[in-house]
Structure formats: structure tokens, C-alpha cells
N, C-alpha and C positions, 0 to 999 in steps of 0.2 A: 527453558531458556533457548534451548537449541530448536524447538519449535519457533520461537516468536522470530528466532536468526533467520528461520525459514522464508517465514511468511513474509519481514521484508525485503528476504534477497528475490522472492516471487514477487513480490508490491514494484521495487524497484527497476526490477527486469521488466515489468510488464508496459511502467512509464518511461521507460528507452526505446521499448519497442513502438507504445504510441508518440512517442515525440519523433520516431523514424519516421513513423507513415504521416504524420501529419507535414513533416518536411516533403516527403514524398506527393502527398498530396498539392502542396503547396505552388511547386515547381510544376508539378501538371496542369492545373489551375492557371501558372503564369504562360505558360507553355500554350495553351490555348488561347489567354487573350493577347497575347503577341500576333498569334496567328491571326485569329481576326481582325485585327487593327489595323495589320497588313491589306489581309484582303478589301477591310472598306476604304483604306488610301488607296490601295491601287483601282479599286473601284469608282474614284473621285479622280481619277485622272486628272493628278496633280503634277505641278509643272517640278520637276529639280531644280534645288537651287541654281546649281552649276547650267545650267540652262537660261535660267532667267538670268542669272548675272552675264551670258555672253549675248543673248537676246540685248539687252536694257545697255552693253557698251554698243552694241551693232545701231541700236537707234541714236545714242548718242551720237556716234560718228556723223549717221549720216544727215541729222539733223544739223551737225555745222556742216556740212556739204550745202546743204541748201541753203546756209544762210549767206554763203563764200558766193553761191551760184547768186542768188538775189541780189549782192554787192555787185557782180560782175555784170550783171543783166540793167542795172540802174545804171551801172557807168556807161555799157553801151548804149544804152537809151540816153543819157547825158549829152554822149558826142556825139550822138546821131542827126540832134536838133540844131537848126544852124544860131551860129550866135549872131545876137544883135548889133 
């Protein structure tokens, strides 16, 4: 009896110890495709969002600038022509 006590307290022990390393391995594993994922975005030289979102208001803006400017340029052309 006190043998077979043995054998599972070594049976048991031995799957703690692999379910360690397999944890261990696990996190390595993720640990490197992190890394790499990294390196092929930043090797795609992708935009930030916080970038695109200040890019994409700055064209906003300035596309009603020119539609203000095009109103103003039509009315000066307007009163330019003499009336009949």
C-alpha cells in the first residue's frame, strides 16, 4: 500500500511538473508570436489610428475652406459682370 501511495505521489508530481512546463512553454510560444506580429506591422508601415483620425479631420476642414472659397469666388464673378 505504501508503495502504490508512492507511485502516485511520483505519477502526480511528475504531471505538475509537466503541466508547468507546458504553461512555461505556452507563454514562450505566445511571447514570440507577439514579437513577430509586431515586427511585420511595423514592417507594413501602417498608419495610427490617432493619426488617420487627425489627417481625415485636417481634410475635412479644409475641404469646406474650399467650398466657402468657391461660394466667394462665384459671387465675385457675380458682381464683376455688369448688369443688364
Amino acid at each position: 500500500m505504501n508503495q502504490s501511495n508512492r507511485i502516485f505521489d511520483n505519477l502526480g508530481r511528475m504531471m505538475n511538473e509537466a503541466a508547468g512546463m507546458a504553461d512555461g512553454v505556452r507563454r514562450e510560444v505566445e511571447t514570440i508570436v507577439k514579437s513577430q506580429a509586431q515586427r511585420i506591422i511595423s514592417d507594413m508601415e501602417l498608419v495610427k489610428r490617432e493619426d488617420f483620425d487627425a489627417l481625415r479631420e485636417l481634410v475635412q476642414v479644409q475641404g469646406e475652406e474650399i467650398d466657402a472659397l468657391r461660394k466667394e469666388l462665384a459671387e465675385l464673378k457675380g458682381k464683376g459682370t455688369p448688369s443688364a
